[in-house]
PDB file with SEQRES, HELIX, SHEET and CRYST1 records, atoms N, CA, C and O in Angstrom:
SEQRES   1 A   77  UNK UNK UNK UNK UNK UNK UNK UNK UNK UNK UNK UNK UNK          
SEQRES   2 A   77  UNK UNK UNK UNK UNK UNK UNK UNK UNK UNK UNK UNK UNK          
SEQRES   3 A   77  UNK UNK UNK UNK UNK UNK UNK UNK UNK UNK UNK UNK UNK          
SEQRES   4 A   77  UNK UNK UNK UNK UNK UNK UNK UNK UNK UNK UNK UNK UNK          
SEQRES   5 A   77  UNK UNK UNK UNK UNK UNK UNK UNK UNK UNK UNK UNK UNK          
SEQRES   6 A   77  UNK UNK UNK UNK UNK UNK UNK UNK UNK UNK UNK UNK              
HELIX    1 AA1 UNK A   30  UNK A   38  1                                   9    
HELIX    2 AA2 UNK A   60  UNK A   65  1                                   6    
HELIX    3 AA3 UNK A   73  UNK A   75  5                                   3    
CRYST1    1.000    1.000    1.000  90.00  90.00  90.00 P 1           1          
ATOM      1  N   UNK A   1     123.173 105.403  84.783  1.00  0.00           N  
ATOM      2  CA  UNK A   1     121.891 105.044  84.200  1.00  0.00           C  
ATOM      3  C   UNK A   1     120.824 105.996  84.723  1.00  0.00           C  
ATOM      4  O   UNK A   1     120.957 106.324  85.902  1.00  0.00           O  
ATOM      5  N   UNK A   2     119.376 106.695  83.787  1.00  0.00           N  
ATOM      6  CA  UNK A   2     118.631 107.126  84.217  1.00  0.00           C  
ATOM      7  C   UNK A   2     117.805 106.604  85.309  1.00  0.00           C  
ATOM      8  O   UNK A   2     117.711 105.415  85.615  1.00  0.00           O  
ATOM      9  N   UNK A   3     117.178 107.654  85.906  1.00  0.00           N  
ATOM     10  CA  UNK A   3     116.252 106.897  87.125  1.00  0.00           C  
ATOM     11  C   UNK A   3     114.826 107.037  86.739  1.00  0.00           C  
ATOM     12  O   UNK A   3     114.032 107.971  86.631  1.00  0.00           O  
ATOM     13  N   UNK A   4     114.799 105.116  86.491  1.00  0.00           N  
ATOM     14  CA  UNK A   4     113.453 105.051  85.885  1.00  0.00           C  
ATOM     15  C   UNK A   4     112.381 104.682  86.552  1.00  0.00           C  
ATOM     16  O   UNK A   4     111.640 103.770  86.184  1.00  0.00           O  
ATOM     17  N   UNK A   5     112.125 105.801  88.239  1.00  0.00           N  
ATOM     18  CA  UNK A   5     111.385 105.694  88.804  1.00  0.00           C  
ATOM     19  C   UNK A   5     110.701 106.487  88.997  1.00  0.00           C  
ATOM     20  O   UNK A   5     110.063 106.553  90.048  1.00  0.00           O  
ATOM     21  N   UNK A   6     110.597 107.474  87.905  1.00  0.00           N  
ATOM     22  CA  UNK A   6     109.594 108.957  87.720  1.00  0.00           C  
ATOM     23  C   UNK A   6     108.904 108.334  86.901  1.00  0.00           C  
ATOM     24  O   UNK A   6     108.523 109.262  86.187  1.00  0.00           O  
ATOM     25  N   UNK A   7     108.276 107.036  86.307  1.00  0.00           N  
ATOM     26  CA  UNK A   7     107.356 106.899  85.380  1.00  0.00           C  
ATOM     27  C   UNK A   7     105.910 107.718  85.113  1.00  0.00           C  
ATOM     28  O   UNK A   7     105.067 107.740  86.010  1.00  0.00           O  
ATOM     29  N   UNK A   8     105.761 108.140  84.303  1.00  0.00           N  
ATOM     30  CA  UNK A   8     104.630 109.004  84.797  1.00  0.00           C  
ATOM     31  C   UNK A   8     102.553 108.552  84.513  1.00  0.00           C  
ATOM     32  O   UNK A   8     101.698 108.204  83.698  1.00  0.00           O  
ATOM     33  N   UNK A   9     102.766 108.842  85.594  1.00  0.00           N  
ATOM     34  CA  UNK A   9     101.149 107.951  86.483  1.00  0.00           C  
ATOM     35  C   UNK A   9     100.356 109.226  86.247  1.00  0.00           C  
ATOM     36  O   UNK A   9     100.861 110.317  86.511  1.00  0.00           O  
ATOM     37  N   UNK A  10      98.747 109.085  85.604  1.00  0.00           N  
ATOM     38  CA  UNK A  10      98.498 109.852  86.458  1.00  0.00           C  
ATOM     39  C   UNK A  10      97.633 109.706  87.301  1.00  0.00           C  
ATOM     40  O   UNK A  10      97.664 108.542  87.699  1.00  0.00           O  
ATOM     41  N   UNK A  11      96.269 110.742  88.168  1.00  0.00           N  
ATOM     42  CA  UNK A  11      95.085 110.444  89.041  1.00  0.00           C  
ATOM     43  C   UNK A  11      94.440 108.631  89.083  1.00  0.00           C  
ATOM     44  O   UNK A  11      93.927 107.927  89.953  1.00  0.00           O  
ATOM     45  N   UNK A  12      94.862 108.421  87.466  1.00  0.00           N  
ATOM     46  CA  UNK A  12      93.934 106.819  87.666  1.00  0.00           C  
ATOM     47  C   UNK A  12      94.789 105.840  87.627  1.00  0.00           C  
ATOM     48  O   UNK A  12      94.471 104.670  87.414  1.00  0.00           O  
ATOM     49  N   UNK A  13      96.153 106.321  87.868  1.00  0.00           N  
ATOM     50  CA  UNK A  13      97.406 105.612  88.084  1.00  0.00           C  
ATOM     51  C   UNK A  13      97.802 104.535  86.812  1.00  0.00           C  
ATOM     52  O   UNK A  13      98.043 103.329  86.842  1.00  0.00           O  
ATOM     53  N   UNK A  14      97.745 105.866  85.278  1.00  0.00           N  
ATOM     54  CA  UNK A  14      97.464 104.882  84.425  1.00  0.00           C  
ATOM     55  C   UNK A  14      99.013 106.079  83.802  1.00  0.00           C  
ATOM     56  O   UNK A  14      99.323 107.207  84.187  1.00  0.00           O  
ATOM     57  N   UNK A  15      99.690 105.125  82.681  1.00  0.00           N  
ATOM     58  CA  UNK A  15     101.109 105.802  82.656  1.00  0.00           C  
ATOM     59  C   UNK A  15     100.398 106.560  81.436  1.00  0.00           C  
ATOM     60  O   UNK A  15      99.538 106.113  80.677  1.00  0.00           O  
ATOM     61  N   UNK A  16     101.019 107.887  81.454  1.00  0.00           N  
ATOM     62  CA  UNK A  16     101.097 109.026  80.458  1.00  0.00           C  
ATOM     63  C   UNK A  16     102.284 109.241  79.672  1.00  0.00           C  
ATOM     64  O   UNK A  16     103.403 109.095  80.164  1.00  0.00           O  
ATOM     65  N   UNK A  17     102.074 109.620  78.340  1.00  0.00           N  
ATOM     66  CA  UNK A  17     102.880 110.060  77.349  1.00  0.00           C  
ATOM     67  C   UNK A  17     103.385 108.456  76.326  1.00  0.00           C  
ATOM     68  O   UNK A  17     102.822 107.363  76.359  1.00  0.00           O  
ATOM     69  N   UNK A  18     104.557 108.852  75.535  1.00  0.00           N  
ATOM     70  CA  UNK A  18     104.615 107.891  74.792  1.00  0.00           C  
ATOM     71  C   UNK A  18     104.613 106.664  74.960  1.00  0.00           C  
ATOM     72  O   UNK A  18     104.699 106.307  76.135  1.00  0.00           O  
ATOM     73  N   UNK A  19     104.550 105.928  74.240  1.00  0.00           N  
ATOM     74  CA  UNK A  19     105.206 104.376  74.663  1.00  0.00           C  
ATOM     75  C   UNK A  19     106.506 104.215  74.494  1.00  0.00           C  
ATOM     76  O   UNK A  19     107.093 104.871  73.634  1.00  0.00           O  
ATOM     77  N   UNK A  20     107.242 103.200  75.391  1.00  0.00           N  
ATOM     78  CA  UNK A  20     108.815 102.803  75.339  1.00  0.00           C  
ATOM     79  C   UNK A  20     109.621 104.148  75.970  1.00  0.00           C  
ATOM     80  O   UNK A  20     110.514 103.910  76.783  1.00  0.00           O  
ATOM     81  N   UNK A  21     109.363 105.413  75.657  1.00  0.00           N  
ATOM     82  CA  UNK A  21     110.155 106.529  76.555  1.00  0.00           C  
ATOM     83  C   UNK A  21     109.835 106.375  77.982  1.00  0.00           C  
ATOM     84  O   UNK A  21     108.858 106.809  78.592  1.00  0.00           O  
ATOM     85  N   UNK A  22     110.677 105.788  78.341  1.00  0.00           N  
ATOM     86  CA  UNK A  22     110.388 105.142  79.942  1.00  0.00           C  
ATOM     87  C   UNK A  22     111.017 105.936  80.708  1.00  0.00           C  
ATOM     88  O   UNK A  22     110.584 106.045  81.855  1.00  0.00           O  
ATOM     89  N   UNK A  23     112.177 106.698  80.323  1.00  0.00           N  
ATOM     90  CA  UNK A  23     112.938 107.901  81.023  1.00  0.00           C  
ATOM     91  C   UNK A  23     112.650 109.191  80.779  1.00  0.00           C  
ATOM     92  O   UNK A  23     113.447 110.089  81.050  1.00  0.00           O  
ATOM     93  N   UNK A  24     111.202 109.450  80.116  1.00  0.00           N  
ATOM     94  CA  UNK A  24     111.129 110.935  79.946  1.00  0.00           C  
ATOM     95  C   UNK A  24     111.646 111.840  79.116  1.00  0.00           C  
ATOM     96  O   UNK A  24     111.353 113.032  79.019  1.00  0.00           O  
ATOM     97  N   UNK A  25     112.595 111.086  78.397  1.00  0.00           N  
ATOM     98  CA  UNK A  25     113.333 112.400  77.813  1.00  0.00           C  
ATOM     99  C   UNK A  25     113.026 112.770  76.391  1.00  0.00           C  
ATOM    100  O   UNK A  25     113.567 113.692  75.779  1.00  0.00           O  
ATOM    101  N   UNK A  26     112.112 111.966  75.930  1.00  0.00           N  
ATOM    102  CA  UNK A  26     111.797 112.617  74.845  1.00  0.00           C  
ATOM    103  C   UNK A  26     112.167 112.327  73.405  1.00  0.00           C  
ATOM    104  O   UNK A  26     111.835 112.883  72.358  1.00  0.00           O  
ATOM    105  N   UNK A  27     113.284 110.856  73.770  1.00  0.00           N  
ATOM    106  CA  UNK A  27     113.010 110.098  72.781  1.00  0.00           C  
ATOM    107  C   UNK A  27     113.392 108.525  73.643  1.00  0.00           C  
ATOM    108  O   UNK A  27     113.664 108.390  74.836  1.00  0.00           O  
ATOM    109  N   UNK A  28     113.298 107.461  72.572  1.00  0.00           N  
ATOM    110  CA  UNK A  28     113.099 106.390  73.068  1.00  0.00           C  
ATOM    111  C   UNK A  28     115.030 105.849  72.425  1.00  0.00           C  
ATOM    112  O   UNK A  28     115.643 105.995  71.367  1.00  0.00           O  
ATOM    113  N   UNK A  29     115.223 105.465  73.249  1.00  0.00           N  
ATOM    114  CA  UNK A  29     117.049 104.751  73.211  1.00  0.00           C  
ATOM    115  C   UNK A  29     117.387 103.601  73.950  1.00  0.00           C  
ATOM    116  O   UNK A  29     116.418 102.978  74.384  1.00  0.00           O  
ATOM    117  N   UNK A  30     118.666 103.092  74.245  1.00  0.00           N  
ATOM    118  CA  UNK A  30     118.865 102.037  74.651  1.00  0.00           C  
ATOM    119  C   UNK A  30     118.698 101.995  76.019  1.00  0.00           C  
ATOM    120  O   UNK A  30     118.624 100.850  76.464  1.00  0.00           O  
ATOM    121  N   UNK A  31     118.632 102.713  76.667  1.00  0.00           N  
ATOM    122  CA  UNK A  31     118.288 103.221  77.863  1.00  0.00           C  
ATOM    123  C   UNK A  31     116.631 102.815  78.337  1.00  0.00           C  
ATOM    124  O   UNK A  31     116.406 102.204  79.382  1.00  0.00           O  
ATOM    125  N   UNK A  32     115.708 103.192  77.536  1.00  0.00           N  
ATOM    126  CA  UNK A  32     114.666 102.623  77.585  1.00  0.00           C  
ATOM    127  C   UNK A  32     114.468 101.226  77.369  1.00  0.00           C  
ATOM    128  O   UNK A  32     113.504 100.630  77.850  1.00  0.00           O  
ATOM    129  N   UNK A  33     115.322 100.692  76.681  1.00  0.00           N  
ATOM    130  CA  UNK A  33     115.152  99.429  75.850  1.00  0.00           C  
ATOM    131  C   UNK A  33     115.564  98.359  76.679  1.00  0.00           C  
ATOM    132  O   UNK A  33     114.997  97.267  76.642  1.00  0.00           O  
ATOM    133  N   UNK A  34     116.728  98.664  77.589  1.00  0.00           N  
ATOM    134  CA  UNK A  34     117.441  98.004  78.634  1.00  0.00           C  
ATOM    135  C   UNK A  34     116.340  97.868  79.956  1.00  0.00           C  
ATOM    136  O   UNK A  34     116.269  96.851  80.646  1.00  0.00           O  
ATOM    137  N   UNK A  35     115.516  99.074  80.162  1.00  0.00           N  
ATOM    138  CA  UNK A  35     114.342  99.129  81.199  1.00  0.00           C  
ATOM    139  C   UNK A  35     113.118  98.317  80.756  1.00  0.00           C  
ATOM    140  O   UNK A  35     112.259  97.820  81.485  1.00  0.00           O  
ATOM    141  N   UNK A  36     113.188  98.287  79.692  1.00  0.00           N  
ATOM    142  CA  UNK A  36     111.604  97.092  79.204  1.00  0.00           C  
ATOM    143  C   UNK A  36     112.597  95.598  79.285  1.00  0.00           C  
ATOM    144  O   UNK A  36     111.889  94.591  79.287  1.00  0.00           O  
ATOM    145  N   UNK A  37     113.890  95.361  79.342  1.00  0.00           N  
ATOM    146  CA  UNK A  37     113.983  94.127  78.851  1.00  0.00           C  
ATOM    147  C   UNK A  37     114.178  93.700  80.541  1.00  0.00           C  
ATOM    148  O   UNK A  37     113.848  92.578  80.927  1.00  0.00           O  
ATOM    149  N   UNK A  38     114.765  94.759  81.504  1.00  0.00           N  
ATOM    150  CA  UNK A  38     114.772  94.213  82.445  1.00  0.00           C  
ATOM    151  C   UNK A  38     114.103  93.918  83.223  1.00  0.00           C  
ATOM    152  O   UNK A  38     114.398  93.304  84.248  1.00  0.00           O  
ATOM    153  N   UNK A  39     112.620  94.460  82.747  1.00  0.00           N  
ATOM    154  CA  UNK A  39     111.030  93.869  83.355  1.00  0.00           C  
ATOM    155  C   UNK A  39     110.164  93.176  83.120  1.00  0.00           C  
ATOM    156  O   UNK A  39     109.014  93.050  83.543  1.00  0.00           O  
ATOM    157  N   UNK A  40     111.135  92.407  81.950  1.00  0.00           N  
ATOM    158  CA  UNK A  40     110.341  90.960  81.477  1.00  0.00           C  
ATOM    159  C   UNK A  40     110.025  89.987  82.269  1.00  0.00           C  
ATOM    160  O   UNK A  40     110.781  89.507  83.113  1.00  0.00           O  
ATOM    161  N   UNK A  41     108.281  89.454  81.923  1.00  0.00           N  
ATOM    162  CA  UNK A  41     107.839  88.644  83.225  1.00  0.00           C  
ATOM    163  C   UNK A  41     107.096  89.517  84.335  1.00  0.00           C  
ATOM    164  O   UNK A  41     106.599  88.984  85.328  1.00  0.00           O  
ATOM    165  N   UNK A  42     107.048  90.982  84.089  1.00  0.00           N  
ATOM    166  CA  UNK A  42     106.360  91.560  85.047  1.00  0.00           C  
ATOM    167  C   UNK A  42     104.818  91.778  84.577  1.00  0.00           C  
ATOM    168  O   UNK A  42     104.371  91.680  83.434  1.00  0.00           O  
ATOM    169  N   UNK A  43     104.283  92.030  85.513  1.00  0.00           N  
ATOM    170  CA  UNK A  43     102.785  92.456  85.122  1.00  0.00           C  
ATOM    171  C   UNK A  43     102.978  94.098  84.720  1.00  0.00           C  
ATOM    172  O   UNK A  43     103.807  94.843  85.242  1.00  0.00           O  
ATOM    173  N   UNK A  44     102.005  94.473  83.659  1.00  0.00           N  
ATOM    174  CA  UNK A  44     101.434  95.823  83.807  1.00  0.00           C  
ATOM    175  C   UNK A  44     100.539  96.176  84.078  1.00  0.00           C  
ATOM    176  O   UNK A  44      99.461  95.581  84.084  1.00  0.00           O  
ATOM    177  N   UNK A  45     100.916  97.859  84.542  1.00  0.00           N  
ATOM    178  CA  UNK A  45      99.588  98.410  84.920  1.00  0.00           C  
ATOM    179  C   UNK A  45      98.906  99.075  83.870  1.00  0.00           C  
ATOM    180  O   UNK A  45      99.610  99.946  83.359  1.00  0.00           O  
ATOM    181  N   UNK A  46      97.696  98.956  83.338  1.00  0.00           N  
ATOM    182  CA  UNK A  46      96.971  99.564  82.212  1.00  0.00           C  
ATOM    183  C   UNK A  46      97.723 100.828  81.548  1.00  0.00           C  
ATOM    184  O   UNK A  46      98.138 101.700  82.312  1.00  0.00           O  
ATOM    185  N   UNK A  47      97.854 100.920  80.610  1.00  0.00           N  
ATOM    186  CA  UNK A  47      98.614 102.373  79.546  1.00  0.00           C  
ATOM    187  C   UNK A  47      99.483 102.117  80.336  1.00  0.00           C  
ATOM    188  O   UNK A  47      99.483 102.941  81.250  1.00  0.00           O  
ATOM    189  N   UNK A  48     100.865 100.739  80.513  1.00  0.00           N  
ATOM    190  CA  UNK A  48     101.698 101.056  81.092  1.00  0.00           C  
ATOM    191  C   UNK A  48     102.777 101.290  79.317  1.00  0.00           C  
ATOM    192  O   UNK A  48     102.532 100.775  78.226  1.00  0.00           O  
ATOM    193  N   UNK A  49     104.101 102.387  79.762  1.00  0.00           N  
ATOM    194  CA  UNK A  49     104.880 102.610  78.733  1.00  0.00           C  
ATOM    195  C   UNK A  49     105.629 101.759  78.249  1.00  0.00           C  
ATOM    196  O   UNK A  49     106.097 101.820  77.112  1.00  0.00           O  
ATOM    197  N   UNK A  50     105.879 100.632  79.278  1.00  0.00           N  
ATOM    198  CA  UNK A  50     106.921  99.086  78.647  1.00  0.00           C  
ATOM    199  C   UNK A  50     106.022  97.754  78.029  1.00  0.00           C  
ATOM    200  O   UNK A  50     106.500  96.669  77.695  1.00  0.00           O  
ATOM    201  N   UNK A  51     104.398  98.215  77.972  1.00  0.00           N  
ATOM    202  CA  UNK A  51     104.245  97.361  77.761  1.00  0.00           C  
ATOM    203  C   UNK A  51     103.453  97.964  76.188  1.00  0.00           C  
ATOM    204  O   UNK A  51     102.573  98.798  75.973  1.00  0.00           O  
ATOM    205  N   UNK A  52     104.213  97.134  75.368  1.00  0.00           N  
ATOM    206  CA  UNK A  52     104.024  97.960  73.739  1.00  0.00           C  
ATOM    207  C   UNK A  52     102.668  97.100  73.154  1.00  0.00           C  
ATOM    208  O   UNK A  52     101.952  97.637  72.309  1.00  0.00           O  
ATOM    209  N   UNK A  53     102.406  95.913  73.595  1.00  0.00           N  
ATOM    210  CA  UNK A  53     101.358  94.818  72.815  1.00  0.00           C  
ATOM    211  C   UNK A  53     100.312  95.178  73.455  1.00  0.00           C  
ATOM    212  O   UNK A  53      99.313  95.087  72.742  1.00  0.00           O  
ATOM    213  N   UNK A  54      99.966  95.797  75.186  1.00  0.00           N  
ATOM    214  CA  UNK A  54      98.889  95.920  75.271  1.00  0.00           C  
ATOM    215  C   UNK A  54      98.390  94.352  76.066  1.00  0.00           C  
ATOM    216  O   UNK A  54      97.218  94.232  76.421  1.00  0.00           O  
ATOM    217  N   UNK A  55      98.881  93.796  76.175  1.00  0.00           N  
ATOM    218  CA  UNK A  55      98.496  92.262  76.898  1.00  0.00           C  
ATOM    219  C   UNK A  55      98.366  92.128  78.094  1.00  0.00           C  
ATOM    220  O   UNK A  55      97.686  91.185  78.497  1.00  0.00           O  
ATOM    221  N   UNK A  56      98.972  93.021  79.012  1.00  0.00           N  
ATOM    222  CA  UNK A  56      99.223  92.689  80.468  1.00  0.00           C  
ATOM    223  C   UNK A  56     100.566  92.382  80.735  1.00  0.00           C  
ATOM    224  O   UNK A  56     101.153  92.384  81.818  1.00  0.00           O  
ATOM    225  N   UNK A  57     100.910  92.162  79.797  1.00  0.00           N  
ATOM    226  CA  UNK A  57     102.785  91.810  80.818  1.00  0.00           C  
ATOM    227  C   UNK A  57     103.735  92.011  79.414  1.00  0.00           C  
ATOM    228  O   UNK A  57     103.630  91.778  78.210  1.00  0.00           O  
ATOM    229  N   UNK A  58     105.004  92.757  80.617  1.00  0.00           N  
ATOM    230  CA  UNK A  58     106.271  92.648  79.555  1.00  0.00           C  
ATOM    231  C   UNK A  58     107.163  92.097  79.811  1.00  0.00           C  
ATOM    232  O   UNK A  58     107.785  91.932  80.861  1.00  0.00           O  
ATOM    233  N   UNK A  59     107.358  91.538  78.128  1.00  0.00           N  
ATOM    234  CA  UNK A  59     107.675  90.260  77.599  1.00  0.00           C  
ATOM    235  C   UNK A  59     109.006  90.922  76.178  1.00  0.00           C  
ATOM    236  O   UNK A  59     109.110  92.082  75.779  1.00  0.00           O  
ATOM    237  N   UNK A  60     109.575  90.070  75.864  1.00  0.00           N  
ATOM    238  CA  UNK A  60     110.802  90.291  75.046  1.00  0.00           C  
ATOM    239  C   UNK A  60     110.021  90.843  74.007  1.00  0.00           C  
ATOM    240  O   UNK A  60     110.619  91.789  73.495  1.00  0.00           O  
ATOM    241  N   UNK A  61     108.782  90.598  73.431  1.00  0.00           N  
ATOM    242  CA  UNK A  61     108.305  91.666  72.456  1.00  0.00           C  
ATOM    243  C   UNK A  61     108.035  92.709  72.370  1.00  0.00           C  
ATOM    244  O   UNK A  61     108.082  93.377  71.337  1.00  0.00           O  
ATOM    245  N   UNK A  62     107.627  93.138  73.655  1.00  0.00           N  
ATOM    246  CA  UNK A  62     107.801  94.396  73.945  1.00  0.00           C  
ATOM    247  C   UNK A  62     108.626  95.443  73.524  1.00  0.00           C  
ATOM    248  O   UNK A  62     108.467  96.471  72.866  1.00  0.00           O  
ATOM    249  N   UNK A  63     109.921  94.665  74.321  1.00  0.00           N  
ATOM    250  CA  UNK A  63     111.439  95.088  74.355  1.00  0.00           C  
ATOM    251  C   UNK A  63     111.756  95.668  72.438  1.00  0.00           C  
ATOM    252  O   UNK A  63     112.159  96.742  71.991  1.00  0.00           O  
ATOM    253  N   UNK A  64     111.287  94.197  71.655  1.00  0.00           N  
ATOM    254  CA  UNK A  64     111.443  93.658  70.401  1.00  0.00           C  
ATOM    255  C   UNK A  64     110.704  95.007  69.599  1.00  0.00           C  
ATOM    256  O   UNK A  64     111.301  95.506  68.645  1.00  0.00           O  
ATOM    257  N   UNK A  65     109.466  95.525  70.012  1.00  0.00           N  
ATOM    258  CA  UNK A  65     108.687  96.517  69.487  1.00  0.00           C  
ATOM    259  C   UNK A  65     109.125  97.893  69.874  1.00  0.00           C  
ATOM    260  O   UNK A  65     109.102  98.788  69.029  1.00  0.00           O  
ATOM    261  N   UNK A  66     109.502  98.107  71.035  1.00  0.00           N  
ATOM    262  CA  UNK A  66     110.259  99.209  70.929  1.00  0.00           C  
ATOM    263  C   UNK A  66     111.981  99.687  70.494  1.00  0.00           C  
ATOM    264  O   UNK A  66     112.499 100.767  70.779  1.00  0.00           O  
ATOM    265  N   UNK A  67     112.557  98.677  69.827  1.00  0.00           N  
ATOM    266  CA  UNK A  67     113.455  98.969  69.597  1.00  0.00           C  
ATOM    267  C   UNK A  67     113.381  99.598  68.047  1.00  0.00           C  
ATOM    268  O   UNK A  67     114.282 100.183  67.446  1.00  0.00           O  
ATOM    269  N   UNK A  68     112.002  99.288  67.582  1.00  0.00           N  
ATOM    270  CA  UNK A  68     111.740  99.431  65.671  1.00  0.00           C  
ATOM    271  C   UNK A  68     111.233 101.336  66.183  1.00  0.00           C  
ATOM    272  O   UNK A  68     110.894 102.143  65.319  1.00  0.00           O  
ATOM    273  N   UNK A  69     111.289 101.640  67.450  1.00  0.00           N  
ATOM    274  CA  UNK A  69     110.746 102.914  67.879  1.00  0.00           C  
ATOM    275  C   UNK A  69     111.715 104.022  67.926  1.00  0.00           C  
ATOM    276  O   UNK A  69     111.489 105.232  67.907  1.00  0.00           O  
ATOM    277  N   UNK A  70     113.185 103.193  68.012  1.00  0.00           N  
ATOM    278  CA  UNK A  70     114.154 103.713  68.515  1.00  0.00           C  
ATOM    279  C   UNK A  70     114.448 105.199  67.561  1.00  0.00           C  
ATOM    280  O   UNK A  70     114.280 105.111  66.344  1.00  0.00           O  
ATOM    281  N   UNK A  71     115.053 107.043  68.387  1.00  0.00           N  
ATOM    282  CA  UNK A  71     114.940 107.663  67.312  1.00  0.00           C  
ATOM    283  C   UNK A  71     116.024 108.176  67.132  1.00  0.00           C  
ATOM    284  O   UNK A  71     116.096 109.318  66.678  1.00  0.00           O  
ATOM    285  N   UNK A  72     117.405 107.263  67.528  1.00  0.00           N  
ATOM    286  CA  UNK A  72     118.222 107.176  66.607  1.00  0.00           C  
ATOM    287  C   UNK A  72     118.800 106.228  66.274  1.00  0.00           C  
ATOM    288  O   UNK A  72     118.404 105.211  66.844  1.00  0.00           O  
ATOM    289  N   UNK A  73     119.779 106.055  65.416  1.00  0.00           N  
ATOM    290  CA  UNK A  73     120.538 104.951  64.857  1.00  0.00           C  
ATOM    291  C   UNK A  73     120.829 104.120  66.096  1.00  0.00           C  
ATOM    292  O   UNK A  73     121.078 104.607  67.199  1.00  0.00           O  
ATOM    293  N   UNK A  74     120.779 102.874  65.828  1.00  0.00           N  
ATOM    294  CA  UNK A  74     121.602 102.084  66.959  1.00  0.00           C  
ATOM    295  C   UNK A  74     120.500 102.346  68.006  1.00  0.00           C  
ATOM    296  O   UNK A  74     120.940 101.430  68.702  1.00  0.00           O  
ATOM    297  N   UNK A  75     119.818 102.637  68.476  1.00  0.00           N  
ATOM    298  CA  UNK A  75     119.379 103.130  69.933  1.00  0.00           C  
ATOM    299  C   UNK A  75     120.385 104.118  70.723  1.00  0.00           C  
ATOM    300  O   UNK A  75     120.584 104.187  71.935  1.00  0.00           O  
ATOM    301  N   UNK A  76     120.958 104.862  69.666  1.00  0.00           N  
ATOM    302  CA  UNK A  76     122.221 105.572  70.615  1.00  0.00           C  
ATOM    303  C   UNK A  76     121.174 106.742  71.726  1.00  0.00           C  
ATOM    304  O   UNK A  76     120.197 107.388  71.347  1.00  0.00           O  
ATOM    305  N   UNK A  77     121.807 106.714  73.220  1.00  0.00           N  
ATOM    306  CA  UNK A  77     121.165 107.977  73.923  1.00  0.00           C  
ATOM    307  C   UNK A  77     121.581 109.149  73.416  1.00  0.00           C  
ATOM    308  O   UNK A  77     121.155 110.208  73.877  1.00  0.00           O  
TER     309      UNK A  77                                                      
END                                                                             
């Protein structure tokens, strides 16, 4: 599994780049999808990338919204 502890922060410790690409690589897959579902119930931090609604916390919709993101079939990596 990727290491999804390079999230990227920046100076105002606010996450940069897309939403749901939680591993960087440049597209969004099951890999990402597995990392938002396994942080359901957590708080976010402002422009965080798992959190797709914008509410403060991710939650299975999240998960639910980035999978319609996914950019390939299936969520294949």
């Amino acid at each position: 599994m990727p290491n999804f502890n390079n999230f990227r922060l920046n100076e105002y410790g606010v996450f940069e780049g897309p939403r749901c690409d939680l591993d960087v690589d440049r597209d969004v897959d099951v890999d990402d999808i597995e990392a938002i579902f396994a942080a359901r119930g957590t708080p976010a931090v402002p422009g965080d990338a798992r959190d797709y609604d914008g509410d403060g916390l991710i939650t299975v919709n999240d998960g639910r919204a980035c999978v319609l993101q996914c950019t390939q079939p299936k969520c294949a990596p």
